[in-house]
PATIDREN-347386 format. One record per residue: residue number from 1; residue in one letter; x, y, z of N, C-alpha, C in turn. Coordinates in steps of 0.1 Angstrom, whole numbers. Layout:
<nodes>
   nr  rest  neast  nnorth    nup  caeast  canorth   caup  ceast  cnorth    cup
  NUM     A      X       Y      Z       X        Y      Z      X       Y      Z
...
</nodes>
This chain:
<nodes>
   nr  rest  neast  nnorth    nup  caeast  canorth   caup  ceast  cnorth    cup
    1     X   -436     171    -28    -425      167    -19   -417     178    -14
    2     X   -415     181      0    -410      193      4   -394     192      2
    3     X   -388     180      1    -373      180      0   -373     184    -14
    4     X   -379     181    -23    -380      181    -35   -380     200    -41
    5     X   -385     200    -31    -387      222    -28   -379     224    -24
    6     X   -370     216    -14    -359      224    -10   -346     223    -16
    7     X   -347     210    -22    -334      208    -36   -338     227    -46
    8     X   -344     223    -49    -351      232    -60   -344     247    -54
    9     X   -349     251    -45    -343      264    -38   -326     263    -36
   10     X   -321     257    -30    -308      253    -30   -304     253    -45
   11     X   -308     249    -56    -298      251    -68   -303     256    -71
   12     X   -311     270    -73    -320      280    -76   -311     288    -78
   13     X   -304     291    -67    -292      301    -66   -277     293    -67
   14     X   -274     293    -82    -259      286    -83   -251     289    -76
   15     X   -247     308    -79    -233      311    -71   -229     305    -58
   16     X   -248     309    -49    -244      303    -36   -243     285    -32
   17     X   -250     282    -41    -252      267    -36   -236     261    -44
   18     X   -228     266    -51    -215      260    -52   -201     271    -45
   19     X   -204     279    -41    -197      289    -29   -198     277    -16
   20     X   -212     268    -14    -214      262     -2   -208     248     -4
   21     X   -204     243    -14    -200      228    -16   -185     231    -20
   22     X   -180     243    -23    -169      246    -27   -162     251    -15
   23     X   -168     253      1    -165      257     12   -157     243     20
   24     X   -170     231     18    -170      218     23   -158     214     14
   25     X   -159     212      1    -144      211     -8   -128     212     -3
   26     X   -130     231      0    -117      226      8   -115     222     15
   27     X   -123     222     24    -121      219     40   -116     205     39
   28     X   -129     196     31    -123      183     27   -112     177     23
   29     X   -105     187     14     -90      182      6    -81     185     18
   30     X    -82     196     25     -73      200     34    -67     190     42
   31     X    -83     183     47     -80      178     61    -75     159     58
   32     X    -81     156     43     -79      146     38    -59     148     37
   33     X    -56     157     31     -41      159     23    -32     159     40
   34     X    -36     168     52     -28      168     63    -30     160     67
   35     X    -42     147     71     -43      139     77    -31     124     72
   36     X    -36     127     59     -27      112     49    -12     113     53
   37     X    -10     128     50       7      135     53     13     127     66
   38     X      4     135     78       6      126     88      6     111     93
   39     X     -1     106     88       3       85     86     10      85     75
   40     X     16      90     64      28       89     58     41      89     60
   41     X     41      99     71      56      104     78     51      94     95
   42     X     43      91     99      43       81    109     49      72    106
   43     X     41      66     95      47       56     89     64      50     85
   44     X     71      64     79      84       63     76     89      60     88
   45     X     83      66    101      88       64    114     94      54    119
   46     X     86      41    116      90       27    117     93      22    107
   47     X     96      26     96      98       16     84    110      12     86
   48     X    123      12     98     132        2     94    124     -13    105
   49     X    117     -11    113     111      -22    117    104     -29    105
   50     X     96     -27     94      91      -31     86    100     -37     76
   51     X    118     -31     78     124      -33     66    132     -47     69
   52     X    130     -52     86     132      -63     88    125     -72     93
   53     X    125     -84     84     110      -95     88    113    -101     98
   54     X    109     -99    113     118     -107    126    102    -104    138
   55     X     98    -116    141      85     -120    151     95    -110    165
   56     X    104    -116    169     106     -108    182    121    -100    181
   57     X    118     -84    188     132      -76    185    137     -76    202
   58     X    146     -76    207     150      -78    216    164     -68    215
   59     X    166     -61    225     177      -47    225    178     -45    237
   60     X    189     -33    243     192      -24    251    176     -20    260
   61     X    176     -21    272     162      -17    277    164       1    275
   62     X    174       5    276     172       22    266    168      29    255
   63     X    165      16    247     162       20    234    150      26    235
   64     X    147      40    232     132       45    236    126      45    216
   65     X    132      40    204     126       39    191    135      35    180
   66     X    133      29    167     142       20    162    154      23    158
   67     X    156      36    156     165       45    155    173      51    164
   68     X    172      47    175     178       49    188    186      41    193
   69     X    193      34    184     205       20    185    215      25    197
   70     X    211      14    206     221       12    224    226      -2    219
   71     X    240       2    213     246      -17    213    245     -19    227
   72     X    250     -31    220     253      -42    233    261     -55    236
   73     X    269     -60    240     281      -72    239    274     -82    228
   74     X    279     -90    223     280     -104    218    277    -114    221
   75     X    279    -116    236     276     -124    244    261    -124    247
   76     X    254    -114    243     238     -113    249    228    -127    243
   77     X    233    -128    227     228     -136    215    226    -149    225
   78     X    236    -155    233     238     -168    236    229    -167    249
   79     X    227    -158    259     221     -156    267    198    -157    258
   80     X    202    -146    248     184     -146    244    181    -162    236
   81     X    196    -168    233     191     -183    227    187    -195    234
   82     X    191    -192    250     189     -201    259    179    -202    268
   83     X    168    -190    265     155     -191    268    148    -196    261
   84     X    139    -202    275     128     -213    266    119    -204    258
   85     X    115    -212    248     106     -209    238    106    -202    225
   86     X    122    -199    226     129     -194    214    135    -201    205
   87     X    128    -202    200     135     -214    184    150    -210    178
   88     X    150    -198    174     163     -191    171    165    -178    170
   89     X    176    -173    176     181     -157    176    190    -156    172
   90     X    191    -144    163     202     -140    153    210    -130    156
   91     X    220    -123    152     226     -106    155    217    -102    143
   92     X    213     -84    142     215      -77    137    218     -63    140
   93     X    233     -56    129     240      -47    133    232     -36    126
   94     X    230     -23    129     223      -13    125    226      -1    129
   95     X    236      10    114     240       26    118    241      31    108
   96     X    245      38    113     252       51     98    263      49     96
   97     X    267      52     81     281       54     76    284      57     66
   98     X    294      66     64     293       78     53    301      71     38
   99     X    294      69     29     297       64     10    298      72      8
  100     X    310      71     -1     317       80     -9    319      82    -23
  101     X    307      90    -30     308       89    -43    316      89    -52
  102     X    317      87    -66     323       91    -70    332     104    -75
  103     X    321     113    -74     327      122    -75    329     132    -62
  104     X    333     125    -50     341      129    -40    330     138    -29
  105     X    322     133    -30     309      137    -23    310     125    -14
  106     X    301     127      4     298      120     15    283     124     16
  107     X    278     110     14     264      111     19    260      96     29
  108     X    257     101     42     250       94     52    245      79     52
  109     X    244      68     51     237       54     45    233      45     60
  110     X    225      41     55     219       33     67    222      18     63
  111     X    232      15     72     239        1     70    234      -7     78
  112     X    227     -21     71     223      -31     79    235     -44     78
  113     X    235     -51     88     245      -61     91    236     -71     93
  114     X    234     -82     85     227      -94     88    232    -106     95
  115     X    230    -114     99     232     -125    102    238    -137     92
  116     X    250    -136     95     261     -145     84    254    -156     78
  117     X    251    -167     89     244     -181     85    235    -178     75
  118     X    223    -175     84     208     -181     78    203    -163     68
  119     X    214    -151     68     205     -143     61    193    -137     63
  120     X    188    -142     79     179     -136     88    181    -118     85
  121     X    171    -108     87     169      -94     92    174     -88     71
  122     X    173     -97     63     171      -90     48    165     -87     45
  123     X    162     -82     33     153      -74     27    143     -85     20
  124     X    129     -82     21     116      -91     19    118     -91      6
  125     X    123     -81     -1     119      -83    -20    133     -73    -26
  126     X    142     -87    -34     150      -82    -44    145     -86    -55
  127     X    150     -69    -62     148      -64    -75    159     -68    -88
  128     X    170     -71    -79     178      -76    -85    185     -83    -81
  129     X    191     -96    -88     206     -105    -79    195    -113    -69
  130     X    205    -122    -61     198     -131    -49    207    -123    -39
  131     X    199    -125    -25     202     -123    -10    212    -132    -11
  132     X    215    -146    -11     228     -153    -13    241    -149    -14
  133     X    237    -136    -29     249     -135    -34    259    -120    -23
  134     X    252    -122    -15     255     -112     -2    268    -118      6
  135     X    271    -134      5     279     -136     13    295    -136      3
  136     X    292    -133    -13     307     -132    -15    314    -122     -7
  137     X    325    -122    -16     342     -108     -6    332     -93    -14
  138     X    335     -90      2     330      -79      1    317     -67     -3
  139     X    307     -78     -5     295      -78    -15    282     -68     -9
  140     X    276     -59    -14     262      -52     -3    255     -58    -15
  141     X    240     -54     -5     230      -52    -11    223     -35    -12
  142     X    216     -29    -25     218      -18    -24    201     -13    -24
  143     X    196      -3    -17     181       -4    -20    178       4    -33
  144     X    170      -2    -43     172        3    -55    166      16    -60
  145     X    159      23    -50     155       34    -56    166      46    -52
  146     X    173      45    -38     189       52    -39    201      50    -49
  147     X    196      34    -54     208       34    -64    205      40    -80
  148     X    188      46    -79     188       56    -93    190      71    -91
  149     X    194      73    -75     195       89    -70    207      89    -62
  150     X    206      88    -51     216       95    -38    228      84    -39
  151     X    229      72    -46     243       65    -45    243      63    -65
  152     X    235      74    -75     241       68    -87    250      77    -92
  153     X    260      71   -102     272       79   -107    267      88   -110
  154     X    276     108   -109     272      115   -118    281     117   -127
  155     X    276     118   -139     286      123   -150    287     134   -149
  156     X    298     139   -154     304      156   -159    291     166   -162
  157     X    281     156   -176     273      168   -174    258     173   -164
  158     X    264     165   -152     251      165   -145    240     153   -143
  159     X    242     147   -151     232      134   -154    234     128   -140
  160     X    226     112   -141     229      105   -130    233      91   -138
  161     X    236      83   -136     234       69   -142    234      62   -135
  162     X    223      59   -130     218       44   -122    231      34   -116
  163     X    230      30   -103     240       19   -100    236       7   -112
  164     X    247      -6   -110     240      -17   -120    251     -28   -109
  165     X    247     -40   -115     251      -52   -105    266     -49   -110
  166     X    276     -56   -104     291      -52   -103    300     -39    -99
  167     X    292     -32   -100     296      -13    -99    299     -14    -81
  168     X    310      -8    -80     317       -6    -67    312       6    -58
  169     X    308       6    -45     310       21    -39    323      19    -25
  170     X    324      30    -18     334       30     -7    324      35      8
  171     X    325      25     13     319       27     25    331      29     40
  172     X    331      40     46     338       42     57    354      37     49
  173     X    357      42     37     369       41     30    368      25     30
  174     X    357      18     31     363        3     25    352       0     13
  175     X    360      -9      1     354      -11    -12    346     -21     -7
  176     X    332     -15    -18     323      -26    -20    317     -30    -32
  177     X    313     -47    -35     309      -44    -45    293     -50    -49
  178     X    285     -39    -54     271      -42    -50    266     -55    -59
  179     X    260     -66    -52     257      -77    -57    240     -78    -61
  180     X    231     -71    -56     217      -68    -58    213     -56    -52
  181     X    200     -57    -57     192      -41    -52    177     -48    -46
  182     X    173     -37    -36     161      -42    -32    150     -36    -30
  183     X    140     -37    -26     127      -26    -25    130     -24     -9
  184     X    130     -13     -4     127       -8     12    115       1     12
  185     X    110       1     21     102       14     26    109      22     30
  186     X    103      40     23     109       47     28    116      54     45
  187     X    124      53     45     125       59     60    124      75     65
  188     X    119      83     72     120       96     73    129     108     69
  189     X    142     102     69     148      108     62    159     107     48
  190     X    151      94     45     153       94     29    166      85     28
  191     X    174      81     37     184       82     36    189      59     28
  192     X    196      60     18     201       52     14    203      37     23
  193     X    196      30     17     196       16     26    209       7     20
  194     X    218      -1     31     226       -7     22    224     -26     34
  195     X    224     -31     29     226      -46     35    241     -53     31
  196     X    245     -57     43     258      -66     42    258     -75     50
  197     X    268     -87     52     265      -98     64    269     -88     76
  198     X    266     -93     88     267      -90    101    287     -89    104
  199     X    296    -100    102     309      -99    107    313     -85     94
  200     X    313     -82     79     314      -76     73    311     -58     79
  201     X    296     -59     83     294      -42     89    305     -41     99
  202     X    305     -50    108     315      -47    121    328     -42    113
  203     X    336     -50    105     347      -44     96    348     -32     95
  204     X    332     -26     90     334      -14     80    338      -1     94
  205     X    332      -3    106     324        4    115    339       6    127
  206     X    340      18    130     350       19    139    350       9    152
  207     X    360       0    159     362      -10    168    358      -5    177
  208     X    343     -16    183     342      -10    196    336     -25    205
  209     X    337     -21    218     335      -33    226    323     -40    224
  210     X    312     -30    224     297      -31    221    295     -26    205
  211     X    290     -38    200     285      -37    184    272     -41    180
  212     X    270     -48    190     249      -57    182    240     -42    186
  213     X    236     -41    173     227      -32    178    212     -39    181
  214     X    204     -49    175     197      -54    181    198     -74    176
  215     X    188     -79    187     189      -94    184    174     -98    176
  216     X    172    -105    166     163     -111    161    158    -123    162
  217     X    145    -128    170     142     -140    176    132    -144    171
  218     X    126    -160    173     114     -162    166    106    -173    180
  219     X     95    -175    182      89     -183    189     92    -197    184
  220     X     93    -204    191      90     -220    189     74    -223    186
  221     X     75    -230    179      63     -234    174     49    -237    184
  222     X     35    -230    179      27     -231    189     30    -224    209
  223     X     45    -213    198      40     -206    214     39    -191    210
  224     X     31    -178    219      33     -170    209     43    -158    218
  225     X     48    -151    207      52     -142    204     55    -134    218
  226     X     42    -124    219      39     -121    232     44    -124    244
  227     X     43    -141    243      50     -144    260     58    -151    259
  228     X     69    -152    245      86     -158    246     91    -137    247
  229     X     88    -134    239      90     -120    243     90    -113    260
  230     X     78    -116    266      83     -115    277     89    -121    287
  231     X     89    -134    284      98     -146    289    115    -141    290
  232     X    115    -136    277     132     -131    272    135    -118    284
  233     X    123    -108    281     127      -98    287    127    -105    302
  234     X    118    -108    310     123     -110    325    135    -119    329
  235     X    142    -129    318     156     -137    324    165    -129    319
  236     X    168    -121    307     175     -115    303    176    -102    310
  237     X    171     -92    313     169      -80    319    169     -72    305
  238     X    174     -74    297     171      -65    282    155     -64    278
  239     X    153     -52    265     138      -53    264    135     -59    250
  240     X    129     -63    254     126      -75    241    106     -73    238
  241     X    103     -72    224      90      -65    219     88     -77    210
  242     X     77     -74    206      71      -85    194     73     -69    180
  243     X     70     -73    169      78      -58    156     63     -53    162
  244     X     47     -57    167      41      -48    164     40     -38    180
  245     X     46     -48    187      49      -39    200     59     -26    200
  246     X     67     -31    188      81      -17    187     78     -12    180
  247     X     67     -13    171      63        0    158     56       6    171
  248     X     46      -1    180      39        8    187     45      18    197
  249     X     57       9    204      65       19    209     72      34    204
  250     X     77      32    188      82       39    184     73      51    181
  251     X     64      49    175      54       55    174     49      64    187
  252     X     46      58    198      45       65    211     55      74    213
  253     X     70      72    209      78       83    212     75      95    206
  254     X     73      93    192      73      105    181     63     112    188
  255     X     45     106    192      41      110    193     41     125    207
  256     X     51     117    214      52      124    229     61     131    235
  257     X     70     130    223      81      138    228     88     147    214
  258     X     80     144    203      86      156    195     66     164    191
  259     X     68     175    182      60      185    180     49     179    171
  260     X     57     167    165      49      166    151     34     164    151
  261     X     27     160    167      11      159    166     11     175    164
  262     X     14     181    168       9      195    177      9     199    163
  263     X     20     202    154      22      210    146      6     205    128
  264     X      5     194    130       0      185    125    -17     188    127
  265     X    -16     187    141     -33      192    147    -35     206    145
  266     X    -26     210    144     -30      225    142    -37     231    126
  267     X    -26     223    119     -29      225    103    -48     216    100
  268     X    -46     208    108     -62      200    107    -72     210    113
  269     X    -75     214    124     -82      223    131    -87     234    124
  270     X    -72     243    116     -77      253    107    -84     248     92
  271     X    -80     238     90     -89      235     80   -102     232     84
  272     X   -103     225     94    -116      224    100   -129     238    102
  273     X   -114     244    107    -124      264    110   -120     269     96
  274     X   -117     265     86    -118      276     78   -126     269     70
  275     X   -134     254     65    -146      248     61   -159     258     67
  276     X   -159     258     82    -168      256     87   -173     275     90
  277     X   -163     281     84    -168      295     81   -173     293     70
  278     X   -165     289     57    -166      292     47   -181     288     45
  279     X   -185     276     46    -197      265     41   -207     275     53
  280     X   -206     278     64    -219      283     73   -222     296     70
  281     X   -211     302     70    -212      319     63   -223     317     47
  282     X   -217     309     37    -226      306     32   -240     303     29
  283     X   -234     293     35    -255      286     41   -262     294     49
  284     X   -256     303     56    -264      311     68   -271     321     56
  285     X   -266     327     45    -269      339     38   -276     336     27
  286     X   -274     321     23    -287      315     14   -299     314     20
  287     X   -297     309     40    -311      308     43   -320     325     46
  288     X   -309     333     47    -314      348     51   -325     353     38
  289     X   -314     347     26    -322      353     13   -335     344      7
  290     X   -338     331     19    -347      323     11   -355     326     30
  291     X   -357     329     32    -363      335     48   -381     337     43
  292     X   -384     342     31    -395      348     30   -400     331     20
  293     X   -393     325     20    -402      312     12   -406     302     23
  294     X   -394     307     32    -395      294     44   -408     302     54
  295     X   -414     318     53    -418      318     61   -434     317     53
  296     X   -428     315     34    -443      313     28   -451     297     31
  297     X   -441     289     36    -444      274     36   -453     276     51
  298     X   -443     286     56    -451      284     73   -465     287     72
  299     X   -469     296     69    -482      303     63   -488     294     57
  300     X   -485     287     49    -494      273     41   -496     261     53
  301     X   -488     262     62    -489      248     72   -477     241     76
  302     X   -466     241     69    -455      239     73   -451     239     85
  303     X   -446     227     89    -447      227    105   -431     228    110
  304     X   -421     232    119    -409      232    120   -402     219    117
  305     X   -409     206    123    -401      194    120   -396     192    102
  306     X   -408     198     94    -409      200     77   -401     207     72
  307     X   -401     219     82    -383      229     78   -372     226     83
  308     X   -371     217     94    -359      206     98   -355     201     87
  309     X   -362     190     78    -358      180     74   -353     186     60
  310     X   -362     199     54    -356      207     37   -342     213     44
  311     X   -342     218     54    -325      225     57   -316     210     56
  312     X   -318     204     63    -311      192     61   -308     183     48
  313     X   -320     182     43    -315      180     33   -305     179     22
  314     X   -309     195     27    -297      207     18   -286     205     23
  315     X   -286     202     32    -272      202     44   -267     190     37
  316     X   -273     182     35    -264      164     33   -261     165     18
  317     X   -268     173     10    -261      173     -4   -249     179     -4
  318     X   -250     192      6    -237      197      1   -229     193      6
  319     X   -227     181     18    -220      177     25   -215     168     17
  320     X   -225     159     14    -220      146      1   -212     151     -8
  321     X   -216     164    -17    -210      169    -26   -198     174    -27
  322     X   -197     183    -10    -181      185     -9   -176     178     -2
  323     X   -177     171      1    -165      156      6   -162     147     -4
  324     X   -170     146    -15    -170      134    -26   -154     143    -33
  325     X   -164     156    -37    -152      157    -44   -136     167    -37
  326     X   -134     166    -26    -126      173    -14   -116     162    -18
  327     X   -124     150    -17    -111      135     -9   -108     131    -25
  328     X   -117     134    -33    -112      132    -47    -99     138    -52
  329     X   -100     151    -53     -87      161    -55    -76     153    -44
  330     X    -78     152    -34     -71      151    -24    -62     136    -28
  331     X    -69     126    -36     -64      114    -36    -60     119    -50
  332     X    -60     125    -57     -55      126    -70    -41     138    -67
  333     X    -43     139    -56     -27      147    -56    -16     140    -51
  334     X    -24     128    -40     -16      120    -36    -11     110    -49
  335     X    -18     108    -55     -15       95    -69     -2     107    -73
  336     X     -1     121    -81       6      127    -84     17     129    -77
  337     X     19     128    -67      28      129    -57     35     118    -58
  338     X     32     106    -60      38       95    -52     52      89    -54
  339     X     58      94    -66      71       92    -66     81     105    -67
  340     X     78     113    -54      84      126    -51     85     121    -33
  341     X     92     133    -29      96      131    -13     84     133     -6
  342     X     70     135    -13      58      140     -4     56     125      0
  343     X     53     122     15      47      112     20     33     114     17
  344     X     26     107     13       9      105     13      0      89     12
  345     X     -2      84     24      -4       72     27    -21      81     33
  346     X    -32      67     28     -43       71     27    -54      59     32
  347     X    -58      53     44     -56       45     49    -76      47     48
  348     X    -83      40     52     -99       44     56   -103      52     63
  349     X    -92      47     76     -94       56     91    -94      73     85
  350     X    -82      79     77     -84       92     70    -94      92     65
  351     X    -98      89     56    -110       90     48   -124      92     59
  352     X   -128      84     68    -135       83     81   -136      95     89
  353     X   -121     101     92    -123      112    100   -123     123     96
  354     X   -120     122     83    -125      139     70   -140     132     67
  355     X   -144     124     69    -161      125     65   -170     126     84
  356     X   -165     121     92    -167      128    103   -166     146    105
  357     X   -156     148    102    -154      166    103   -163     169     96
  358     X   -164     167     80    -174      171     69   -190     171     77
  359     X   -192     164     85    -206      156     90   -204     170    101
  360     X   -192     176    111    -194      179    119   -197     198    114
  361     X   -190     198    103    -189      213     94   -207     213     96
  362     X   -211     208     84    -225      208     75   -233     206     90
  363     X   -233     202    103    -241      202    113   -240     215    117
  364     X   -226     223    116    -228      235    124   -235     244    114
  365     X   -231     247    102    -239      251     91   -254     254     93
  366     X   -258     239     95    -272      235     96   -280     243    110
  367     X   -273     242    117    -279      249    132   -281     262    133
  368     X   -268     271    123    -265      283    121   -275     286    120
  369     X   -282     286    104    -294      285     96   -305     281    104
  370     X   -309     272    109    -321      258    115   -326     273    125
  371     X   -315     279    132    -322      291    144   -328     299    138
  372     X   -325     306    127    -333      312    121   -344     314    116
  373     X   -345     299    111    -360      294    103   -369     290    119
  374     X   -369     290    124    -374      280    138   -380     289    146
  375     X   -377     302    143    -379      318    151   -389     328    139
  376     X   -392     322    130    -393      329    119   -413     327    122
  377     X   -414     341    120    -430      345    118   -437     342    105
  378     X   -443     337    105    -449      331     92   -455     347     84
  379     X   -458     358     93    -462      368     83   -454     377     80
  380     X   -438     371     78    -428      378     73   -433     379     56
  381     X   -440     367     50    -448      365     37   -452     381     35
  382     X   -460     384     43    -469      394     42   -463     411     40
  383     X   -453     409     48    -449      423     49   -438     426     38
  384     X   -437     443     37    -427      444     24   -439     449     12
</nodes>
């Protein structure tokens, strides 16, 4: 069996046949680890849309991403409630505002303002306490992985000590006192989640004419999404999305108006060119040094399509070989990473397009080499 000959010659020579899987290797972790990076920090992109459960967002027709809060009067709520096909619309307020630790330190928080009544635009999973206990005097909710870091006490000697239910902080100089903690998705820049009712954020937040930063709506039953959303937007003149229409929006902005593809594609590309030296430079100099076997097979009868298929061969082991274990390393740094500020979200589509590149590496490899053998005089055997 001629593949069987050409496995054989391929691990014949160790150095080079793992110099050639050890080429595909990096190339593989590289483009696995920059690809995942990038749907990780996408991802944080929109995670305050994720961090509120609401069918339709409806805002400022300026808002170019969710982060981009254009209040807007009070009066809008009664206007998006009075369109057909809206079951019910809520306020939610959404900004920054600077807590004040204990020990006399200001750090940044992302204050959400819910909806007094019904508790609309909360957090999907408390860790501790009920969302209820949100409407005592003065009460947040706190997201609980800032309350073991960027909002926990420090003691004297540096330690931290975790927030706990009853423990106070000062927001915009007003006392609060935290009644639960919750799970959020991370947002891009890390920054402390805090939930309170909607008339309470206004409180904390310097007086201004325009306060809703956005409205939260739902379809009436058996109609969808899509077209009470656009129903809203053409009576109202504001813009109003369904959450997967505004992840998509927001997402479109990052992608088009800041660096981060460019800078992103670039780090993928060179991984891509520095695979596809590494693994063809290789493979090109195993087939140079195996030239007089390939030209002894010719001489026996070996026909080109028979030296197609042993290069190839070779080609798909090492390709299986260094991808398998490329996205291996690659997922095992992400598992090690995962509770550090490295984003590493690892979806199929990644995995798909590092075994496409891998596929596209090991083809140029293959061709490098393939011209060689294909041009090759069978009485190269002879001479020497």
């Amino acid at each position: 069996d001629m593949n069987r000959i050409a496995l054989h010659m391929l691990m014949g020579d160790t150095g080079k046949y793992l110099g050639i899987v050890a080429g595909v290797m990096f190339a593989s972790l590289l483009l696995v680890q920059q690809l995942a990076m990038f749907v990780g920090i996408m991802t944080q992109m929109y995670s305050g849309i994720n961090a509120v459960n609401a069918e339709i967002w409806v805002m400022d027709p300026k808002v170019r991403f969710i982060d981009d809060s254009q209040p807007m009067t009070d009066g809008q709520i009664g206007r998006v409630r009075s369109v057909e096909g809206v079951a019910w619309a809520v306020t939610l307020y959404k900004g920054s505002v600077q807590a004040k630790l204990e020990d006399g330190t200001n750090t940044a928080i992302v204050l959400y303002g819910i909806d007094d009544t019904t508790l609309i635009g909360g957090p999907a999973v408390m860790t501790a306490g009920t969302l209820s206990d949100v409407r005592q005097s003065e009460a947040v909710v706190v997201d609980a992985i800032s309350a073991g870091d960027k909002l926990a006490h420090v003691n004297p000697d540096g330690t931290r000590t975790p927030l706990k239910l009853g423990d106070t902080l000062e927001l915009n100089d007003h006392r609060v006192v935290v009644v639960g903690f919750c799970e959020v998705s991370r947002g891009f820049q890390s920054q402390p989640v805090v939930y309170t009712t909607y008339t309470r954020a206004l409180s904390m937040v310097p007086s201004q004419r325009k306060n809703l930063s956005f409205i939260l709506a739902a379809p009436q039953q058996g109609q969808s999404a899509e077209k009470v959303a656009a129903r809203i937007g053409r009576i109202t003149r504001l813009a109003a999305y369904t959450s997967q229409q505004f992840i998509e929006k927001t997402l479109r902005y990052y992608i088009t108006e800041t660096s981060i593809v460019i800078n992103f594609g670039l780090s993928v590309f060179i991984a891509f060119l520095m695979g596809t030296l590494i693994a063809g430079q290789t493979f090109y100099n195993f087939t140079m040094d195996n030239l007089r076997h390939f030209g002894a097979l010719k001489a026996m009868g070996a026909g080109n399509r028979t030296l197609l298929s042993m290069i190839l061969t070779q080609a798909a082991l090492v390709g299986f070989l260094g991808y398998g274990t490329g996205t291996g390393l690659a997922s095992l740094l992400g598992w090690a990473t995962q509770d550090s500020m490295i984003t590493f979200t690892l979806p199929w589509q990644v995995l798909a397009a590092a075994g496409l590149a891998v596929v596209g590496i090991v083809a140029i490899s293959s061709v490098i080499s393939l011209r060689k053998v294909m041009k090759l005089e069978p009485g190269i055997v002879f001479r020497g």
